[in-house]
N, C-alpha and C positions, 0 to 999 in steps of 0.2 A: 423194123420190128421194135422190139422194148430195150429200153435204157440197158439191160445185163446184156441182151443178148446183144448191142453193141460193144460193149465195152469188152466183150470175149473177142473181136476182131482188134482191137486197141492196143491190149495188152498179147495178143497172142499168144491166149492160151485156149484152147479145143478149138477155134473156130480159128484159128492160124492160116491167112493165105484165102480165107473164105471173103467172094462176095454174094451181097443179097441184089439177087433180079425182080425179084417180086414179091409180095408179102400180103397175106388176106388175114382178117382179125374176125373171129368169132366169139360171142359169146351165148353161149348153151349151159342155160340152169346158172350153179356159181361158178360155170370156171370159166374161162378165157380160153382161146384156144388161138395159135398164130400157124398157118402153113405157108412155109416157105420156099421158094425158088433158089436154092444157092450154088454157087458155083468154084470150086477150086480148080489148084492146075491140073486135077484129073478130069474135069469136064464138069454137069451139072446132075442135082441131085433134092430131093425133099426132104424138107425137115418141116414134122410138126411138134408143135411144143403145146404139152399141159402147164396150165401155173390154175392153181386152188387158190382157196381163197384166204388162205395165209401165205399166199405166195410160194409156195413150193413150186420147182418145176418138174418138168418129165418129159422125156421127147424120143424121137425116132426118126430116123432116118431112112431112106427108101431110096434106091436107085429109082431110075424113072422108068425104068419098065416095071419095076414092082408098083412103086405108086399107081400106075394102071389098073396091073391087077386089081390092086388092091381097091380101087374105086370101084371096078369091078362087084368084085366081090359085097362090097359096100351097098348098091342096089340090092340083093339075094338076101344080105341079112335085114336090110330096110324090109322087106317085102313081106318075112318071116316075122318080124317083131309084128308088124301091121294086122298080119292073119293071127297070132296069138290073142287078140281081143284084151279089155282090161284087165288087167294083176288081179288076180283072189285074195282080197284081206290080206293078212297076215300069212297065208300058206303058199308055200314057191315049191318048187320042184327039189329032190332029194338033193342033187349036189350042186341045184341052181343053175347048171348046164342046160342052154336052150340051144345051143345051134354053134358047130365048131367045124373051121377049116385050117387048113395050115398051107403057107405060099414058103415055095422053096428057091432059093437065089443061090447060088453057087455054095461059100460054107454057110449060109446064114439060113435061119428058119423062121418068120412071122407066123404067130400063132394066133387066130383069131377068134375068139371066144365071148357069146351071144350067153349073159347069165343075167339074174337075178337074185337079189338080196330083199331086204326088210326094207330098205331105203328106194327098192326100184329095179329097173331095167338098164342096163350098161352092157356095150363093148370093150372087151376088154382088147389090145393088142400088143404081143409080146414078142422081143427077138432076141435070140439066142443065138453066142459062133463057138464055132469048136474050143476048146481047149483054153477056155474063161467061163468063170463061172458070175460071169456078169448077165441081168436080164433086164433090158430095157423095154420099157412098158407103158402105155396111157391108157387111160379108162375116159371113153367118149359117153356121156349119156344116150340111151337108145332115140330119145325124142332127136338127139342131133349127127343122127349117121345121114343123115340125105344133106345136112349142111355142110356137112365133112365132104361130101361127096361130089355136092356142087362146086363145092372151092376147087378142090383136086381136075374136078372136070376143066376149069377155065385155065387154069396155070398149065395142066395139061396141053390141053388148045393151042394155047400160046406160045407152048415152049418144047412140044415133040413130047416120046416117049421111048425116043433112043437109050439103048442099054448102055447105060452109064455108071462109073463106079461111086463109089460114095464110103469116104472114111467112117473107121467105127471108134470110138475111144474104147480103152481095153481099161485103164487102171486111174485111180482119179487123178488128177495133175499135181503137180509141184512146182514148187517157188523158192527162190535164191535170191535177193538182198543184197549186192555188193558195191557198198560207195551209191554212185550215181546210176547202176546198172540193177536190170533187172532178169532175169536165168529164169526158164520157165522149162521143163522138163517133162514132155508127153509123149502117154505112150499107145499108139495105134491099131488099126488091123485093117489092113484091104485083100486083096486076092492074091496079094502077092507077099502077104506075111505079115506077122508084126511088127512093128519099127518102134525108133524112139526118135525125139523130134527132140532137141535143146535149141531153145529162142537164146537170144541175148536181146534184151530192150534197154533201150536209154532215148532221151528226145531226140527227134526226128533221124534215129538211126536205129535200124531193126537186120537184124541177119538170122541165120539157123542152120543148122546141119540136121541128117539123116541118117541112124544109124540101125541098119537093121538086124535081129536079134541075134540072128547068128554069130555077130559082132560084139558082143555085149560085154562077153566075158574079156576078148582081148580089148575092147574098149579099157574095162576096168583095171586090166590088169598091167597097163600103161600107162594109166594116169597113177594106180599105185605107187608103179615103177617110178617117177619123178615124183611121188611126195616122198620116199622112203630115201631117196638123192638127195634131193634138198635137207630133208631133216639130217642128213648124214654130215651132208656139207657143213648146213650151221652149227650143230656139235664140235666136228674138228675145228672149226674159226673157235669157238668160247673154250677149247681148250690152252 
């Protein structure tokens, strides 16, 4: 895929432990679009990624039975934009809403919504998990849902549509600096909770732990434990 989205397996930070099986490039109107095949130690998974045309990104993530669906579904609203006929001028529908479904995955919810603006016709596609108030989201141009669709179709093909899990980021990453090492601190969400991931990086040596949330607090309250020692310690030494 593109130069960032390597360089997130590099540094190990979101894409940590991720590899890419396959990779298709679209471009629809001005944006780009990459759907991807990836695969960590919990099995494999899609990811598509928006980047505009100042490079911003946006992406989504899809177990592989959803990505089905959701190709699925991909035909229905192709079919729908098609029978809608040409846009009228300048006048769109009251809240712009042409055609809405929503795909339910265990906590997670894809919300898929056929609108219109001044600028046009677009897909939008959003997902939502419990208890984060995070909402990831791409806006596909309507003219590029059957390309979206065909892509999905062939990586499907080729790669099953076995119900597989697929990590979610929950809060944006962090970064540590020390000496020749590099600390990278991310934090998750799969079906079996939230976690937090801390990498260590340095050249050609990479490690990490796992620490899931319910842990967090005696995490912290341990490592407090030994900086409030140490700093104890070095006081009584300079006395």
């Amino acid at each position: 895929m593109s130069d960032q989205e390597s360089e997130e397996n590099v540094t190990g930070r979101g894409g940590a432990g991720e590899e890419e099986l396959a990779s298709k490039t679209l471009q629809i109107q001005s944006k780009r679009f990459y759907v991807d095949v990836k695969q960590n130690r919990r099995g494999r998974f899609i990811k598509i990624a928006e980047v505009d045309v100042t490079g911003r990104k946006s992406r989504l993530l899809l177990p592989m039975s959803t990505a089905a669906e959701f190709r699925d579904h991909l035909t229905d609203f192709s079919e729908h934009y098609a029978s809608l006929g040409p846009k009228n001028g300048e006048r769109t529908v009251e809240d712009g809403l042409l055609k809405s479904e929503v795909i339910t995955k265990d906590d997670r919810r894809y919300y898929l919504d056929l609108k219109e603006n001044q600028r046009g016709r677009f897909l939008r596609v959003s997902m939502t998990m419990p208890l984060t108030r995070l909402r990831f989201q791409i806006a596909i141009p309507a003219q590029g849902m059957i390309e979206i669709r065909d892509a999905l179709t062939d990586l499907l093909k080729e790669y099953g549509t076995d119900d597989l899990e697929a990590e979610e980021p929950v809060a944006e990453a962090k970064s540590l600096r020390v000496e020749n090492k590099m600390f990278y601190f991310d934090v998750g969400h799969n079906r079996r909770g939230t976690y937090m991931r801390i990498s260590e990086v340095r050249p050609n040596y990479r490690t990490a732990i796992t620490i899931p949330e319910h842990f967090w607090v005696k995490f912290r309250d341990t490592v407090n434990g030994f900086v409030k020692q140490t700093s104890k310690d070095e006081k009584d030494e300079s006395q």
